[in-house]
C-alpha positions, 0 to 999 in steps of 0.5 A: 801043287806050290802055286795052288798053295801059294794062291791059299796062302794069298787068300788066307793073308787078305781075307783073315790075316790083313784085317788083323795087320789092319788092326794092330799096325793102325795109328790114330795121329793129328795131322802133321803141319809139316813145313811145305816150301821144301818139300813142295820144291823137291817133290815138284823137281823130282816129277819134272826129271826123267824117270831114273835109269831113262836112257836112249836105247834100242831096247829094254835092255840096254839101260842095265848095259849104258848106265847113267846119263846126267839127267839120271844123276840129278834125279838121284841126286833129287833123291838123296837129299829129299831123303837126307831132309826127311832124316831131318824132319823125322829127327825133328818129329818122329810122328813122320815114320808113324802117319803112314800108318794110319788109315786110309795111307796104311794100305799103301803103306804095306803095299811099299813095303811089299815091293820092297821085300820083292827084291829078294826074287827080283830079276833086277834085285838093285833096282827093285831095291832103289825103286823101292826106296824112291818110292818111299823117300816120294811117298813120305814127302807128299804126306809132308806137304798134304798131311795139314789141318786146313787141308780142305782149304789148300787142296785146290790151291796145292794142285795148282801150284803143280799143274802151273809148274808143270805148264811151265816146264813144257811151255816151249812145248806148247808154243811148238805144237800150237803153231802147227795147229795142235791144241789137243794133246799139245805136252802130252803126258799120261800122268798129268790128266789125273792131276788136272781131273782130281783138281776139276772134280774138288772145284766143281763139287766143293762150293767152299774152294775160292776162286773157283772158276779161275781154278776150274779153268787152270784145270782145263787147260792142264787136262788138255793139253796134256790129255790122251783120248784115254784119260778124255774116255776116263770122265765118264767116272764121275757118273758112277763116282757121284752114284757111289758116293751117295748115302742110299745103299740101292744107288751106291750098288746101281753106282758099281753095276754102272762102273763096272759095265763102263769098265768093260765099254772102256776096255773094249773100244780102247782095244777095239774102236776100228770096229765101230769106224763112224766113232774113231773118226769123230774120236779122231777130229775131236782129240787131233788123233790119227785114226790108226793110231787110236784104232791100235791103242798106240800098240797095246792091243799086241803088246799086251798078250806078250807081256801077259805071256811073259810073266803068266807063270811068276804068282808072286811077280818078278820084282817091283818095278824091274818086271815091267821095266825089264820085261825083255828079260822075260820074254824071248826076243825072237817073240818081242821082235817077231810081234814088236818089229824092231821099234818095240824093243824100246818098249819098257812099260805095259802101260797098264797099272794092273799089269805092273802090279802083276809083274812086279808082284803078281797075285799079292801085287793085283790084291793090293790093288784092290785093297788099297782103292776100295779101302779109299772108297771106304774110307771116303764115306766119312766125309762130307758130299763134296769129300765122297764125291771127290775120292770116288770119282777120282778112284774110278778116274785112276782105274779107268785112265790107268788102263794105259798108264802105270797108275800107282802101282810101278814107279813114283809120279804125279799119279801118286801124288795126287792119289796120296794127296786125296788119302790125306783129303780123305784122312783129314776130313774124317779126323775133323769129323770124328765126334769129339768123345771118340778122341782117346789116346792111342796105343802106340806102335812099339817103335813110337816116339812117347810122345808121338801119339799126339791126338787132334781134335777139330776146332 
């Protein structure tokens, strides 16, 4: 009876009661032309870092049992003074603690702040509460640095600048893996073919960005060498993305009907490729994969019915973060070792962003996850081709690459920098095209500054 109630009220918030939140927490603000040096520097450090509370383990377990390493330390310290910056620029300008609530970041937004009111039931109350923060404290830096008039302008030129910093890092890497004849894959990292893609998708559609091919190419050369045979399956998005994007009704829904069954293709041939052994062994050639490999989805195929087991009966999840992070404290480890073996102990992700969702706040968690990609679909029709054709895409890329990564709905990363980055896209492109009348001030939020409600108008 208390989960069917618990469903209603769900529903009853989303489908009645979210709109009316929409309506009266949304802002109208001009965009903020923060100072980007340092933020851009903070926020770039801070991805490079290994993720808080990563420590060698034997199990998901022993980091609430070994504490810190000195890598752990600097990335909090990489937290606090971002934080004590941002204290800095909102006491310059109080419009900081407003723009997130204007479309299309207020989704996310109120998906935040829902995280951090699941620490009250967390299975690891202090670290959903500093996931919670670290979040916060990211998400608010990111709009610092893409929240700028000429956004349109510098979006390529900002994603190459991460892309290049994150090329630097893993340079020795690279030259490793190289030398042994591996190119595909040479930095492997989940997170940063979102980037790359988002970064190839703004160059291919928008005539306007400068420098195009050298762009194009920077772009390339990041997706692969840091690409997975996931995110390679994941360009198929910008099919149904270009479809969605279009002004014709009957082509936006064939757009849908289009992704939804390349959704399903996906989910199969990632769990079930050794059923079609002629495609893994062309798969396995082309991306430098070993066939076994490829065939189990790196494992996912058996871990994930135990981790859908684990929290099947938590509707509200069991804290941000802390449930995917900690899913040994849900499920038996008798279970874990009997389906993992030992070495899957040291499993501490689903790796799937709908899963972590879920486990982090369950039904509420999987409702925001709609919202919130569907309202930057939404919101992205008002923008011009380029701009429409760009945050589909992107949206339907995240989706289908998210299937193996955490997305952005567990901890900060480049995933959600970039997807912050494509709001404030999306945002900016809407405020210039706004027509010029509907340019009224405002009703402030109660805690606004006077004069915060600033109104911009497009030159």
């Amino acid at each position: 009876m208390l989960s069917f109630l618990l469903v209603v009220a769900v529903v009853v918030w989303f489908v009645l009661l979210y709109p009316v939140a929409r309506h009266n927490l949304a802002t109208e603000m001009g965009p903020l032309n923060a100072p980007l040096a340092v933020p851009f520097i903070l926020v770039a450090a801070f991805a490079l870092m290994p993720l808080v509370f990563n420590v060698p383990r034997e199990d998901g377990n022993a980091v609430l049992e070994e504490g810190l390493t000195a890598s752990n330390i600097v990335t909090l310290v990489l937290t606090g003074l971002t934080g004590l910056y941002l204290v800095v620029r909102v006491a310059a300008d109080r419009r900081i603690l407003l723009v997130p609530f204007a479309m299309p970041y207020l989704p996310f937004t109120l998906m935040i702040v829902v995280n951090g009111l699941s620490t009250a039931w967390s299975i690891v109350p202090i670290y959903t509460a500093y996931r919670t923060v670290e979040l916060t404290i990211f998400y608010l830096a990111v709009i610092l640095i893409f929240d700028r008039a000429d956004i349109e302008h510098r979006l390529a030129n900002l994603f190459a600048l991460f892309t290049v910093v994150w090329l630097v890092a893993v340079t020795p890497i690279i030259l490793e893996n190289l030398a042994s004849g591996i190119v595909f894959s040479s930095a492997k990292h989940n997170i940063v073919p979102f980037l790359c893609a988002a970064h190839a998708f703004l160059v291919i559609f928008d005539e306007r960005v400068r420098h195009r091919g050298a762009h194009l190419l920077l772009a390339l050369i990041g997706f692969v060498i840091a690409g997975s045979a996931a995110s390679t399956g994941a360009l198929v998005a910008a099919a149904p993305g270009m479809m969605v994007a279009s002004p014709h009704r009957r082509l936006r829904i064939l757009g849908l009907v289009l992704f939804a069954l390349i959704f399903v293709v996906f989910v199969v041939l990632m769990l079930g490729l050794s059923a079609f052994p002629g495609l893994l062994d062309l798969i396995s050639v082309a991306l430098q994969k070993p066939a076994e490999e490829l065939a189990g989805a790196t494992g996912r195929g058996t871990f994930w019915p135990l981790f859908i087991e684990g929290t099947k009966d938590h509707l509200v999840g069991s804290g941000f973060s802390a449930a995917d992070r900690f899913i040994q404290l849900l499920v038996p480890p008798a279970a874990y070792m009997d389906a993992l073996g030992p070495e899957g102990m040291a499993i501490q992700s689903s790796h799937n962003m709908f899963l972590s969702a879920w486990a982090g706040t369950g039904l509420i968690g999987l409702c925001f996850c709609a919202v919130v990609l569907t309202s930057a679909v939404q919101w992205s029709r008002k923008l011009d081709r380029a701009g429409r054709r760009l945050v589909a895409t992107c949206v339907f890329f995240l989706i289908l690459n998210g299937m193996t990564t955490q997305g952005i709905f567990q901890d900060w990363n480049l995933h959600v920098l970039t997807f912050v980055a494509l709001l404030a896209y999306a945002r900016i492109g809407a405020l210039s095209r706004a027509p010029v009348s509907s340019a009224a001030p405002e009703a402030a939020p109660v805690f606004a500054h006077p004069r915060a409600a600033t109104v911009w108008r497009a030159s």
